[in-house]
N, C-alpha and C positions, 0 to 999 in steps of 0.2 A: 163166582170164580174161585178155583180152587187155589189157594197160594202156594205158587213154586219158585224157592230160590235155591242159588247155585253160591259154593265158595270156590274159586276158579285159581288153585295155589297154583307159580310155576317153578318146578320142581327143581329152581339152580342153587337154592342154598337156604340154610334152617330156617321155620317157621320163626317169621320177624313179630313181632309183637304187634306191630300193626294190622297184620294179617292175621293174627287171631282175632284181633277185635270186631275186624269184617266179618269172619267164620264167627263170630260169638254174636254178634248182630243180625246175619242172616240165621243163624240156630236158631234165636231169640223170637224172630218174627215168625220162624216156621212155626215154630211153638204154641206163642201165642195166637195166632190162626186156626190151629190144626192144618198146615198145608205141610210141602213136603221140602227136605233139606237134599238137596245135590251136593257130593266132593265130584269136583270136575277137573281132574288135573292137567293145566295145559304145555305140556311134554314136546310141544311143535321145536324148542330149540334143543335137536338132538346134538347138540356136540355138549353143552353145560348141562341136562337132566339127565340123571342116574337113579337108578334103583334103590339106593343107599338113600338119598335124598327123598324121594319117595315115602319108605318106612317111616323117618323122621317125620315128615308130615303127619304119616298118622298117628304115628309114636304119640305126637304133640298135643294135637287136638284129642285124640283118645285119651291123654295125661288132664286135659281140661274139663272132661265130661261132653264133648261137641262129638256127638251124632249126625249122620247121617244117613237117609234112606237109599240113596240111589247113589252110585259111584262109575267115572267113565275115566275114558285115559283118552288125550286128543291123537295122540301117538298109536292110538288102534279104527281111528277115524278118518286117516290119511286121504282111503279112497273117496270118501265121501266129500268132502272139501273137494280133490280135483275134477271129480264129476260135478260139483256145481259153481267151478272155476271154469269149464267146463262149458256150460249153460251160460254163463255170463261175457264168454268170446262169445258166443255165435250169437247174442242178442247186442252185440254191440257195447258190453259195458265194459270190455277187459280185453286187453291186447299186450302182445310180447315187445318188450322193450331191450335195444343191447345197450342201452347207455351205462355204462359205469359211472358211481358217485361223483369221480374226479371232474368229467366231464360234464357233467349235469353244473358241478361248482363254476369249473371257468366258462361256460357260457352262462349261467345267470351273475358272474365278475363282468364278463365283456358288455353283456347289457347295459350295468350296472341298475341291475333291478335288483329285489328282496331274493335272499337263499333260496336253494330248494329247487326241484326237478321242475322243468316249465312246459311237458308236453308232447317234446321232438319227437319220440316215434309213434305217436297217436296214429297216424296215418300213412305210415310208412309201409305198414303191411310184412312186419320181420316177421322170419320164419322160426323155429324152438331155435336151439342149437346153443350149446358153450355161451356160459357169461349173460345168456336169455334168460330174464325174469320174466312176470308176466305182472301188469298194473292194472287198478281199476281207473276208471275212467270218472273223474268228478265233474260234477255239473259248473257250467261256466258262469252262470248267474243264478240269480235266489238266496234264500237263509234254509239253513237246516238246524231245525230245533224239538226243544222240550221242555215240558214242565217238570223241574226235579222237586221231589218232597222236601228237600231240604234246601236245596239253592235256589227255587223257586225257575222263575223263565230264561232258558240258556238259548241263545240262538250263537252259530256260527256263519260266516261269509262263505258260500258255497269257492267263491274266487277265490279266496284263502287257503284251500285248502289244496294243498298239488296232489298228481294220480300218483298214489300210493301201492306200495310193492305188494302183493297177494298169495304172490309163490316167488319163492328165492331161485337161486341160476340151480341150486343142487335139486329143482323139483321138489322140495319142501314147501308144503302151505302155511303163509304168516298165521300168527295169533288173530288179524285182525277178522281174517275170512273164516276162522275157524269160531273164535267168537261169534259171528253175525250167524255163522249156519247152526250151530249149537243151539244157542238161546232160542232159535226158529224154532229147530228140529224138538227139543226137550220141551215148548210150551211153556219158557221161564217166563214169570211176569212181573217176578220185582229182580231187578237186579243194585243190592245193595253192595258197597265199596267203595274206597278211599277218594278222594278228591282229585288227588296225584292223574286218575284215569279220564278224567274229564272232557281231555281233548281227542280221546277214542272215540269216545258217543258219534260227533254228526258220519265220522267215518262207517261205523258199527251201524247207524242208521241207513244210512244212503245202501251200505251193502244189503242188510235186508228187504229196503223197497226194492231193488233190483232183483234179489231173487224169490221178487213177489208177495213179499209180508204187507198186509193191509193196516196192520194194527203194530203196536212196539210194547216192550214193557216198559213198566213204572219203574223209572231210575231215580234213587236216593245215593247222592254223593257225599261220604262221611266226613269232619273235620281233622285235617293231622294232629299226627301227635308230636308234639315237640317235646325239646328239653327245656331244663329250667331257664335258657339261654334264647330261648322260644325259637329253636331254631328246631327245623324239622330235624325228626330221631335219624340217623346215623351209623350203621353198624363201622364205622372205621372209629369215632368216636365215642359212643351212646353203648351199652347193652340193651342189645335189640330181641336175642336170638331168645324164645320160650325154652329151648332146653338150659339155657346157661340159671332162668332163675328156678329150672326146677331143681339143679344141682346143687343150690345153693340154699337149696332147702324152701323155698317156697309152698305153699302147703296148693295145690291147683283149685279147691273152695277159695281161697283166698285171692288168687289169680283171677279165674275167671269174674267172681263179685267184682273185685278193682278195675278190671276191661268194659266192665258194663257202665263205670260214671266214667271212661273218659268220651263226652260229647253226648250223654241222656244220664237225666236223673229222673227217681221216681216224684211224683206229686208235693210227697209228706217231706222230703229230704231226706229221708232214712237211709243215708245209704248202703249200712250191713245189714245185710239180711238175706231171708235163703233165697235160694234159684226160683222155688218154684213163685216167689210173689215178685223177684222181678220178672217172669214171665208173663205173669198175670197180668204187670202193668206196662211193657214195653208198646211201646208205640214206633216207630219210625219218625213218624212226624213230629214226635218231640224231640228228635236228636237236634243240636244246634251244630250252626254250623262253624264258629269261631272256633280256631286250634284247642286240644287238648294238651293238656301238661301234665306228660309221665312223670309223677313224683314219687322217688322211689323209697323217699320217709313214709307217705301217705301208704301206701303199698305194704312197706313191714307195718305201720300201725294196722291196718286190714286183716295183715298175715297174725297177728298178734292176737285179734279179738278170734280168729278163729281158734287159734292152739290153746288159746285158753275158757273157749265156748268147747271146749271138744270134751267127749266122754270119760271119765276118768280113767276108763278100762283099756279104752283105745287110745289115749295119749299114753298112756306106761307099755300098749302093744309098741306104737310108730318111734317113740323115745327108746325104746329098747336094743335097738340095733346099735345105737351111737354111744350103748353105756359099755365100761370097760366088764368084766365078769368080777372081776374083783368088788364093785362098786353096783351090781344088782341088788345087792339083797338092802344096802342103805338107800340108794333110788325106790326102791319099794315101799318103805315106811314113809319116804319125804316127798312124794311126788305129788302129790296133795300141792304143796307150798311151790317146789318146783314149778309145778305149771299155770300158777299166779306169776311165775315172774319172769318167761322166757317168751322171744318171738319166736322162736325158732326151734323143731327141737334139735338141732344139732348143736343146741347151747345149754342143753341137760345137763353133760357129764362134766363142764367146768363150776356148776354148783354144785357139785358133790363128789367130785374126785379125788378133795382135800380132805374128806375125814376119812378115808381108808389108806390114800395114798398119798404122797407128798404132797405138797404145801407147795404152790406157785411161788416164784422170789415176787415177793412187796415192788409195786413199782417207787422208782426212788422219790423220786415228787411228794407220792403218796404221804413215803414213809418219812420224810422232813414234814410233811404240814400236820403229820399228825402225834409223828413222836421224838418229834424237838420240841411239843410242849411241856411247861414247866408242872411237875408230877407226875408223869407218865409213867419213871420209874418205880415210884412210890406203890403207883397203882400197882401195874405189875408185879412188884417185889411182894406186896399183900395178897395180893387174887393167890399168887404162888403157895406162898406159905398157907395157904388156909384151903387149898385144896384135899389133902386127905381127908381132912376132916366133915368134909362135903357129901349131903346127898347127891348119889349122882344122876339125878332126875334133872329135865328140864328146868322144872319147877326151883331145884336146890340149887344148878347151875345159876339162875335167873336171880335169884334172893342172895346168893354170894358177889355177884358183880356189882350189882345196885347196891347191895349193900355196902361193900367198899367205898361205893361212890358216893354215898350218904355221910358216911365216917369223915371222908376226906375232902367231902363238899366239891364233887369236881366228877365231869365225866368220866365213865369207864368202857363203856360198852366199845368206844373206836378204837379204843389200842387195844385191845385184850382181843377185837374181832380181826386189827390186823396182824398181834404178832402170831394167831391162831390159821387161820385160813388164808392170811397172804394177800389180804384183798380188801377195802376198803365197802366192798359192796356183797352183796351174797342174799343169801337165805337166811331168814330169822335165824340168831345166832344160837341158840340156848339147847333145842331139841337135836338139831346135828351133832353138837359139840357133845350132850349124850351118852351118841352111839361112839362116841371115841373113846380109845382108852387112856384112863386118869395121868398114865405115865407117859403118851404122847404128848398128850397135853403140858403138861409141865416141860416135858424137854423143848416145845417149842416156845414157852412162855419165857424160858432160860436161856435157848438163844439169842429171844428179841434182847431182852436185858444183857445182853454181853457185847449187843452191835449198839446199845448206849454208851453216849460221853459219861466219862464217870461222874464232873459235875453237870 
């Protein structure tokens, strides 16, 4: 059997993260197979799917390395669906229905039986016309079921389930008819995706036996993804949307890897490592089924070991954009150290923007805990004075501070690093400080010392 799976986006708003996961899962198994990947856009709610949304889809997955072979739009299938909408009246299993919701509601109230449409014009014989839909017709007794690879044996109550709408009053064919004839029509045979879709199946099922499928595919239904709140992800709540984290710098290596453990890991536990050996080891059948928890710590530390596993040539390419021109030619000699200490690179140019260009203000907190201690001045007033006299190497910067601090038996390295760069944290302080010149430095070393209490 050749493996063919489908990611089946519907094109009303940006690629959610959860649906990359399913597109990065169904990529993963094609992969691992050698079978083949479908983008299958289902475009059936034409008043929310636009072109614009569209793009985005591919924008997204092409941002994450997810290919695909074969690509269809349900929105150029129209006819197909209604000719085997079509076939399914004249065999009995689909008929035109005028009831409106409302009415469907107060007579299953007046009954007072469970929600939901109960039947009425099965047999009534309506003809198209205004406000006509057309339903399928569900089995009044039996199970309809399956074995899912991950949620093992699903069975639903055929009686459970009311006849479902197929074609809308505007002549539009549902997702659901378009789904069952698709997957027929394309020879899908795994269809992998979310949990959320679960109570599609017996419907999806039942419409394929009716238009004659002998066989179904192998359904794997994936675990959600919640928040740390373990509440399923949220876009009114949650950042959901693949483009918001690639804005935000996200590196898509680091993306896709992190999409891959939520709900499978590899054997060994390793979870960084490159694409092609999580392909090599992806299974389906190991995915679990218990929620996944988008951690968005876990995610920068991921984004982290990437930018700093990356080429040296190619981090000073991708960091390049975000450095100011002023501040190139010192990012060039210190990127080296730079990219030992950033998740991100749009967090390049705040460690080294201070020795060509101003000096961020000290946060105040900072600068009480660390120079309201007792010497600080001292420090300070010495490092001062004895800078001319200093090699201005790395090396001479490094032997004059510690030195001080020797003399006067007391750290130097934190106040001399914050009244220099404004900042408590940074890049080894000694080789930056360098490329500055001797008389910046001193006026900043002179300012700190004048925002001292005199005692």
């Amino acid at each position: 059997m050749t493996v063919r799976v489908r990611f089946s986006p519907a094109p009303t708003g940006y690629l959610h993260v959860g649906s990359a996961r399913s597109a990065l899962f169904n990529w993963l198994y094609a992969k691992h197979t050698d079978g083949t990947m479908i983008l299958r856009i289902e475009d059936t709610d034409t008043d929310r799917s636009t072109p614009e949304l569209i793009a985005s889809i591919h924008d997204s997955l092409t941002w994450l390395g997810i290919t695909w072979d074969e690509e269809y739009r349900q929105s150029d299938r129209f006819d197909q669906y209604l000719e085997a909408v079509e076939k399914l009246k004249a065999s009995g299993h689909a008929y035109y229905c005028e009831c409106s919701q409302e009415e469907a509601q107060q007579r299953a109230k007046d009954r007072g039986g469970p929600p939901g449409y109960d039947g009425y014009c099965r047999d009534r014989g309506i003809e198209p016309g205004e406000g006509v839909v057309v339903r399928f017709r569900t089995p009044d007794e039996g199970v309809t079921g399956w074995t899912d690879l991950i949620r093992g044996d699903v069975e639903f109550e055929n009686k459970n389930l009311e006849d479902f709408v197929i074609v809308r009053s505007n002549g539009v064919p549902m997702f659901l008819v378009a789904n069952a004839y698709d997957d027929l029509d394309m020879d899908i045979t795994h269809v992998i995706r979310g949990e959320d879709l679960i109570n599609t199946v017996p419907k999806v099922l039942l419409l394929r036996e009716a238009m004659g499928a002998t066989s179904h595919p192998i359904y794997a239904h994936l675990p959600l993804i919640v928040n740390e709140k373990r509440q399923k992800l949220s876009k009114r709540r949650d950042d959901v949307s693949v483009d918001d984290y690639k804005e935000r710098g996200y590196l898509p290596e680091a993306m896709t890897n992190y999409l891959a453990t939520l709900g499978w890991g590899p054997e060994d536990g390793v979870e960084i490592r490159p694409m092609s050996e999580i392909i090599e080891q992806f299974e389906v059948e190991d995915v679990v089924k218990s929620p996944a928890f988008f951690d968005v710590k876990k995610l920068e530390h991921f984004n982290a070991e990437y930018v700093q596993a990356m080429d040296p040539a190619l981090f000073i390419e991708q960091a390049s954009p975000h450095i100011a021109d002023s501040d190139s030619e010192v990012f060039g000699e210190l990127a080296t150290v730079v990219q030992e200490r950033v998740k991100f690179l749009h967090e390049a140019p705040d460690l080294v923007s201070w020795i060509k260009g101003d000096m961020a203000e000290p946060v105040e907190k900072d600068w009480r805990k660390v120079m309201g201690k007792d010497g600080v001045k001292e420090v300070l007033e010495t490092v001062l004075g004895r800078i001319d006299e200093t090699d201005w190497t790395p090396a001479g910067i490094e032997k004059l501070v510690f030195g001080v601090g020797e003399e006067l038996e007391t750290k130097t390295q934190l106040p001399v690093r914050l009244a220099i760069t404004g900042s408590r944290f940074g890049l080894p302080l000694f080789e930056p400080m360098a490329l500055m010149d001797k008389e910046v430095v001193k006026k900043r070393l002179e300012m700190a010392l004048s925002k001292l209490p005199e005692s």
